[in-house]
C-alpha positions in Angstrom: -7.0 -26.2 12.1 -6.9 -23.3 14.1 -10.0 -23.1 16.9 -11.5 -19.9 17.9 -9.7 -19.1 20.8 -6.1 -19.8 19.0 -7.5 -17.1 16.3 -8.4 -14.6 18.9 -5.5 -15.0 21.2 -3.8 -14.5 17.8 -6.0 -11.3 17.0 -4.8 -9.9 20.9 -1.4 -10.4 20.3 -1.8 -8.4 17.1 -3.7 -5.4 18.6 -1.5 -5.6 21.5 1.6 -3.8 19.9 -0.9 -0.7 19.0 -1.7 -0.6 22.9 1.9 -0.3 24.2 5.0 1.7 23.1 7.7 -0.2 21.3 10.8 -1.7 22.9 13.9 0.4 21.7 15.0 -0.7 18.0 18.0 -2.8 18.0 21.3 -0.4 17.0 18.8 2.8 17.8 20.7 5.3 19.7 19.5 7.2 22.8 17.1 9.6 21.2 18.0 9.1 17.7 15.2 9.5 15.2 14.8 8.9 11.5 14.5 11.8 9.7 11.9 12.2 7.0 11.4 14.6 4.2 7.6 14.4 2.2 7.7 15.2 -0.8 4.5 16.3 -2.0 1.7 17.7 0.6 -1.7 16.4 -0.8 -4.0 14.1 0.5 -1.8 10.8 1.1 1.0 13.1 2.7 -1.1 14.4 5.0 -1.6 10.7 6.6 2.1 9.9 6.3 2.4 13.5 8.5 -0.1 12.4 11.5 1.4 9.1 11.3 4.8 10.0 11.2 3.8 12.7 14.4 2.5 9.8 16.9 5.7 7.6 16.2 8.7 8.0 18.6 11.0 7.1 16.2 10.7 9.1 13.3 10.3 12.7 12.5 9.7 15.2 9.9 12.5 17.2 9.1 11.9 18.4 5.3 9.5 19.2 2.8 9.3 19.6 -1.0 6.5 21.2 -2.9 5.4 23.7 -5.5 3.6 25.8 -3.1 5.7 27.7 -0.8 3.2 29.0 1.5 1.2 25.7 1.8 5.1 24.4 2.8 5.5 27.1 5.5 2.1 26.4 6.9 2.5 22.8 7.3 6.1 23.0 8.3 5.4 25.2 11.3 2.5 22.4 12.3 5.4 19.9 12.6 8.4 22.3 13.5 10.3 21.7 10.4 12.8 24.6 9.9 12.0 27.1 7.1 15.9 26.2 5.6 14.6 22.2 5.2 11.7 23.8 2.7 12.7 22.7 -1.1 10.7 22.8 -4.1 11.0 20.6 -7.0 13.6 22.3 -9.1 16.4 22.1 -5.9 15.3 19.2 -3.8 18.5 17.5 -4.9 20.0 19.8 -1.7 18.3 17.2 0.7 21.8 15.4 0.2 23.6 18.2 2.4 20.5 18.1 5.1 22.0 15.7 7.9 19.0 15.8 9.2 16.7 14.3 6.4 17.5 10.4 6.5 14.7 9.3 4.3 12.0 10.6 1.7 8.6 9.4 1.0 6.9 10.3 -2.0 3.7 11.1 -2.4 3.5 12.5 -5.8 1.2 11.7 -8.6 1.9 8.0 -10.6 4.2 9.2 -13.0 6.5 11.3 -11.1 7.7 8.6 -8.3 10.1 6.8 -10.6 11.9 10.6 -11.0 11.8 11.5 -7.6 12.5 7.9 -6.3 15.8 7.7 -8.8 16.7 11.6 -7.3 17.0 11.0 -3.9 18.5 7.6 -3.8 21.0 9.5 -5.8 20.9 12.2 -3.0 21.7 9.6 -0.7 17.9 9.0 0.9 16.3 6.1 1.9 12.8 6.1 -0.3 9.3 5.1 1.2 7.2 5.5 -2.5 3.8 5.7 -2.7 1.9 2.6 -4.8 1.6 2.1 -7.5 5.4 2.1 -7.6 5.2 3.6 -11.0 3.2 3.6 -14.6 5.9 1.0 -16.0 7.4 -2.1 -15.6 11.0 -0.5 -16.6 9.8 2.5 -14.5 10.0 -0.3 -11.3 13.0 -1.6 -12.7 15.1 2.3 -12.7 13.8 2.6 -9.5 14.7 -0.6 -8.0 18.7 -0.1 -9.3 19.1 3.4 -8.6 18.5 2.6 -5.1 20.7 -0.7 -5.4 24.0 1.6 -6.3 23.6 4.1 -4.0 23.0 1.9 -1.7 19.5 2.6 0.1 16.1 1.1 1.0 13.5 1.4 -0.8 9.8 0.3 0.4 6.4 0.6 -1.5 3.7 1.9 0.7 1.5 -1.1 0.6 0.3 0.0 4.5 -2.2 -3.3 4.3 0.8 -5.8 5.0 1.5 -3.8 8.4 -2.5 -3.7 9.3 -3.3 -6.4 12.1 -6.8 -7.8 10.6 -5.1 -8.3 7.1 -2.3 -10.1 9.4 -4.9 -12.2 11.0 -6.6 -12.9 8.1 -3.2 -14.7 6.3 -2.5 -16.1 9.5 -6.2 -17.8 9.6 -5.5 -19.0 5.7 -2.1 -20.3 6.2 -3.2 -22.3 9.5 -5.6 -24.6 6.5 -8.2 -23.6 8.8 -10.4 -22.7 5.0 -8.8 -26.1 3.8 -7.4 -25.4 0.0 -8.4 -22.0 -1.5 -10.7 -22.2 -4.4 -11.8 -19.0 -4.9 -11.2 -15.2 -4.5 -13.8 -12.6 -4.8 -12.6 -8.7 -4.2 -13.7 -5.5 -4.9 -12.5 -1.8 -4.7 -14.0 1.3 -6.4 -15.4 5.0 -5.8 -17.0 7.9 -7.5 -14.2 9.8 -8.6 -14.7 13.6 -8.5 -14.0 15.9 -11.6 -11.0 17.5 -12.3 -9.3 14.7 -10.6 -5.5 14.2 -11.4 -6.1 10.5 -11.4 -8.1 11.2 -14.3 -5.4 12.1 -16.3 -3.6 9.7 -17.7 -0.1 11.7 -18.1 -0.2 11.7 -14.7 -2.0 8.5 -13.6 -1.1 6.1 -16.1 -4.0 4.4 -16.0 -7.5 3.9 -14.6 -8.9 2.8 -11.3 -6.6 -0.6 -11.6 -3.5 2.0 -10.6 -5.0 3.6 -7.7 -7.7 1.5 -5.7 -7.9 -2.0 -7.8 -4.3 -2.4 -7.1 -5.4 -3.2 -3.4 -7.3 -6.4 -4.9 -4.7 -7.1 -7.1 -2.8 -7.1 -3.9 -4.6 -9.2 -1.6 -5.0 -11.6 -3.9 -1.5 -12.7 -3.8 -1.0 -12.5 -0.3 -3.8 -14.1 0.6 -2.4 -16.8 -1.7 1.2 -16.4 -1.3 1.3 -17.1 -5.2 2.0 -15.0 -8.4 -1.0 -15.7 -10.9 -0.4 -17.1 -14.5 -3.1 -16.5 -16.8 -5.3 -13.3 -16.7 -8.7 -12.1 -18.7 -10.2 -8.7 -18.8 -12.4 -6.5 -19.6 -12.7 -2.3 -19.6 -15.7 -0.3 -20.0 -15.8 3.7 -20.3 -18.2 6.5 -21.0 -16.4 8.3 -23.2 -19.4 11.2 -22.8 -18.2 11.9 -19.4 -15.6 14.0 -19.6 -14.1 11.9 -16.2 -13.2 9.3 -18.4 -12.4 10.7 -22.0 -8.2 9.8 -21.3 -8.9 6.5 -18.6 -11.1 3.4 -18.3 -13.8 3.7 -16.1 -14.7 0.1 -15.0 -12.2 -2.6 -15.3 -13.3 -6.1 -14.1 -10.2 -9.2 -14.6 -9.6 -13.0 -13.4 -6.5 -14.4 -12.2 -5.9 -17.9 -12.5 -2.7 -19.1 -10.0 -0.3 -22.1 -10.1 -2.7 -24.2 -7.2 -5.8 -23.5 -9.5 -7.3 -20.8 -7.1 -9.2 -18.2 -9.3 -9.6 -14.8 -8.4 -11.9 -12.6 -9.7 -11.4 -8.8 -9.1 -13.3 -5.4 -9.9 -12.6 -1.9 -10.0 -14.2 1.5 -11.1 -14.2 5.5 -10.5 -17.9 5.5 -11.5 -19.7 4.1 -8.6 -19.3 3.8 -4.8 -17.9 0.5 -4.4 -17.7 -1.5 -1.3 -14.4 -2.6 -1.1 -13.1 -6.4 0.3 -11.7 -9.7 -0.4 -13.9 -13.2 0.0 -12.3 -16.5 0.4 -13.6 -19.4 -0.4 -11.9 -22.3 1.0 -12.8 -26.4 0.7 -13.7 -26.0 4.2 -15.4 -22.3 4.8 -14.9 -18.8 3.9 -14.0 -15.7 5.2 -14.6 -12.0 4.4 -12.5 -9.0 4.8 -13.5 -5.5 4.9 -12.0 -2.9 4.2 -9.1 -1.4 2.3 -9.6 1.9 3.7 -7.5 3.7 6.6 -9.9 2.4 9.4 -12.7 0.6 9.8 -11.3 -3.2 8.8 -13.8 -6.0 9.7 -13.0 -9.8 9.8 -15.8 -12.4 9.5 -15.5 -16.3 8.5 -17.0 -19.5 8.8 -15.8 -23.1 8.8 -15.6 -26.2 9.7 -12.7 -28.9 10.2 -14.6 -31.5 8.8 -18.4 -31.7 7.2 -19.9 -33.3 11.0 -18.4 -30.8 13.0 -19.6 -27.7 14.4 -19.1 -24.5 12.5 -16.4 -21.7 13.8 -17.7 -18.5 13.1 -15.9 -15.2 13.5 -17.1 -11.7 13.6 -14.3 -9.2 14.5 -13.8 -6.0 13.9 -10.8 -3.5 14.2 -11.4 0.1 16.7 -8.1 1.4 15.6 -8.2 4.8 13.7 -6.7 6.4 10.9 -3.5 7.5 10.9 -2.8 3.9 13.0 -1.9 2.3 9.6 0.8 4.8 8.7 2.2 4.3 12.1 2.6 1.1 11.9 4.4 1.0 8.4 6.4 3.7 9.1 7.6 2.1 12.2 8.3 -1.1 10.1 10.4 1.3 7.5 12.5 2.9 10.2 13.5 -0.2 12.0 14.2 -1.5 8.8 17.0 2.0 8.2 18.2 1.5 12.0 18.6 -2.4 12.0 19.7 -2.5 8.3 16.9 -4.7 7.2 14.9 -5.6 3.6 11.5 -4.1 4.2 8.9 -6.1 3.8 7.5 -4.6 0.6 10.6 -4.2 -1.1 10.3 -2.0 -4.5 10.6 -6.0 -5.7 7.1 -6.6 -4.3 5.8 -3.3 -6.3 7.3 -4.6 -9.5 5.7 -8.0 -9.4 2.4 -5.8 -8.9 3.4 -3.9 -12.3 4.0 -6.4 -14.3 0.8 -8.5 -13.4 -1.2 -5.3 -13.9 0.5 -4.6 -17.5 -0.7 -8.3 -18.5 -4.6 -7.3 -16.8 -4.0 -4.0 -19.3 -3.0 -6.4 -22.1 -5.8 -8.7 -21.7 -8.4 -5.8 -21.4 -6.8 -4.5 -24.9 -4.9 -1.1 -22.8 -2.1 0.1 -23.1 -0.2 0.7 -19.3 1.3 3.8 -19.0 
């Protein structure tokens, strides 16, 4: 059982590493910084960007889009030579740029297997964008393309480098919530017309591929096992056009090998709060949010029924871009030390396949 103080002297000791700069990286040399080339400048690039600019390690030294000015514009924000500019027809010249190290692809769904498979073969480390891709054979091109040529590949699941999520698998591994019965979670919005996501060309699929992939997600870390059995269920209003080629709502249970249930929910048709509730033998514990800031932690429990009741209320004052700091700090000491990152394109392919069988039991079709 882990006591209160334990938790937050493990909670300090989290937050700490956001308060001071990093030692050196092991096999870093003096000044050297990964080099990284975004390709694709909408929303989610613009985080990776204002991470990527408060790291000491890592730099922006390319750029690939279909909009030349918007390219220029953003590449004299973050002094990236107008030469290092590509679109998508020649990005495959990023091989000759010395100074490009690794991509990270923030493209639409059913692009990053393309673009993933390209620059591995361009000789690029790849930091993809979830969900990995609209496929499981998608995951799997991607996975050996960077096998041969012999680069890294990482999904950008930034929750498994965020400290509360890290204190909250901590707090469930300790047995301080006794055995996990049950999982509750949650992750949906209002999703605006015209929407890309909407599309399913481009998506390849509903709300499950873009925000209920963060419940699918939790569910297994929090866990630490791969579920077996699966029902769902999909609702749309085919009178809005929004959802005329994707599911709207999509609600699934997930039964895993130590009988913990989980039961998730997902939808672009209402604002939805988004966290994951344990239920544990001995208490529970919340955790909110799966957004870029803003992450609270609250639990109670209790190490046996006539003892006194550990509550926790905790909440995180870091700011957005702090979560793409910290992953792509975990991506580039994983280039410089030659390490497996911890979301291997392995980790985004179990996530593929368990959301084909949530597709199959819902009566969809994935991609």
């Amino acid at each position: 059982m882990i006591s209160r103080r334990e938790f937050s002297k493990l909670g300090a000791l989290g937050l700490a590493a956001h308060t001071f700069s990093p030692l050196p990286l092991i096999g870093q040399s003096a000044g050297k910084k990964i080099g990284y080339c975004i390709i694709g400048l909408g929303r989610i690039a613009d985080h990776h960007m204002r991470g990527i600019a408060k790291t000491s390690t890592s730099a922006i030294t390319g750029l690939v889009s279909g909009h030349r000015d918007k390219a220029e514009r953003i590449a004299a924000q973050y002094g990236v030579p107008k030469e290092s500019i590509y679109n998508y027809e020649d990005m495959d010249r990023i091989r000759d740029n010395k100074a490009i190290d690794a991509v990270i692809v923030c493209l639409p769904n059913s692009m990053h297997a393309e673009y993933t498979t390209r620059s591995a073969k361009a000789g690029k480390h790849v930091l993809c964008e979830k969900p990995m891709a609209v496929t499981v054979a998608e995951c799997e091109q991607m996975i050996a393309a960077c096998k041969s040529a012999n680069v890294k590949l990482m999904i950008a699941y930034r929750m498994h480098y965020e400290p509360y999520t890290l204190k909250t698998i901590e707090l469930i591994k300790s047995g301080a919530l006794g055995k996990v019965q049950g999982i509750d979670s949650a992750n949906g919005f209002n999703i605006a017309h015209g929407e890309w996501r909407t599309q399913r060309s481009l998506a390849g699929g509903g709300p499950l591929m873009d925000v209920g992939i963060y419940c699918l997600n939790a569910t297994r870390y929090l866990t630490g096992e791969e579920p077996v059995a699966f029902t769902a269920v999909a609702t749309s209003n085919r009178n809005d056009e929004r959802f005329k080629d994707i599911e709207e709502n999509l609600s699934w249970t997930m039964r895993f090998p130590s009988g913990t249930v989980a039961s998730c929910s997902t939808t672009y048709g209402a604002q939805m709060p988004s966290y994951a509730k344990v239920f544990g033998e001995n208490g529970w514990l919340e955790f909110d949010n799966f957004n870029y800031e803003g992450q609270r932690l609250t639990a109670m429990y209790r190490k046996d029924r006539g003892s006194p009741a550990v509550k926790l209320d905790e909440a995180s004052t870091l700011h957005d871009p702090s979560q793409f700091v910290d992953q792509v700090n975990h991506f580039t000491s994983c280039v410089l030390e030659n390490k497996t990152p911890g979301t291997p394109g392995e980790e985004g392919l179990k996530d593929m396949r368990h959301i084909e069988s949530i597709y199959k039991a819902a009566g969809l079709t994935l991609g």
